[in-house]
C-alpha positions in Angstrom: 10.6 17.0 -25.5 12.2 13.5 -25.7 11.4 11.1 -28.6 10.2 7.9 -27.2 9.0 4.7 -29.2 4.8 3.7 -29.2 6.2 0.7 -27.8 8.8 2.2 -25.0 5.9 4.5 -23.6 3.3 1.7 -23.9 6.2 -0.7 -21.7 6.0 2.8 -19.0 3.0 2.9 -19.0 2.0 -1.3 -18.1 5.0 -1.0 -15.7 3.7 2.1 -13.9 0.2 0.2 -13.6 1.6 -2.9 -12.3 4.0 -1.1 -9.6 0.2 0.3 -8.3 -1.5 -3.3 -8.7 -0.5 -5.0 -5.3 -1.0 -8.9 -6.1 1.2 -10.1 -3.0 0.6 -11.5 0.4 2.7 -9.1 2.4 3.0 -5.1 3.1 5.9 -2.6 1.5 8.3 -1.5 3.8 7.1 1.7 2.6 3.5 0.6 3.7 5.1 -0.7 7.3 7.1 2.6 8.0 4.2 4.5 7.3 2.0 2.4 9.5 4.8 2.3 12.3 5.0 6.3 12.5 0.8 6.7 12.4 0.5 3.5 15.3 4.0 3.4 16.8 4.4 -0.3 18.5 2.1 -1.5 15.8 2.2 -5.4 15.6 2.4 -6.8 11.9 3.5 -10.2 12.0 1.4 -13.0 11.4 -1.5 -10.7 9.5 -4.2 -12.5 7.1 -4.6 -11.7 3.8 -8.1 -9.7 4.9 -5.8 -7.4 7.3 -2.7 -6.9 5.0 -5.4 -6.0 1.9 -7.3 -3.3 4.8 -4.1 -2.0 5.7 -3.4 -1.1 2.1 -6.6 0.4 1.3 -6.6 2.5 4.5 -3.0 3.7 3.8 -3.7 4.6 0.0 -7.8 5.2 -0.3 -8.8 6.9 2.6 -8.8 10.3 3.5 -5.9 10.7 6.0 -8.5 12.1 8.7 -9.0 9.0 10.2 -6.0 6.5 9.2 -4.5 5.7 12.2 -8.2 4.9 13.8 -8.5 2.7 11.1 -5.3 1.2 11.2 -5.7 0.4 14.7 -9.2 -1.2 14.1 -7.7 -3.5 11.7 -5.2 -4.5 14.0 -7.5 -5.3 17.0 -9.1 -8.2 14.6 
């Protein structure tokens, strides 16, 4: 086991929250490649902030059973 300063694993730790926090208007290119391979020919340009936030939560909440259902619904909006 490494020694780490209170301070260097407290840093870790807010950075580690904040890479999970999504506070921008658009989707990751992990988020669009994933979405791609579930809905292949999947149209993502010109998405509200409502679709984008949707998208997210159905890629990283939901259960997998049903993602590409839902990803498709949010689309069709």
């Amino acid at each position: 086991m490494t020694f780490r300063p209170p301070a260097l694993r407290a840093l870790a730790a807010v950075l580690a929250l904040a890479a999970c926090v999504s506070t921008n208007d658009t989707l990751s290119a992990a988020d669009r490649s994933e979405i791609g391979r579930l809905v292949p020919g999947a149209q993502l340009d010109g998405l509200t902030r409502t679709q984008i936030t949707q998208l997210q939560q159905a890629l990283h909440n939901g259960d997998g059973f049903d993602t590409a259902y839902d990803i498709q619904s949010i689309l069709a909006r």
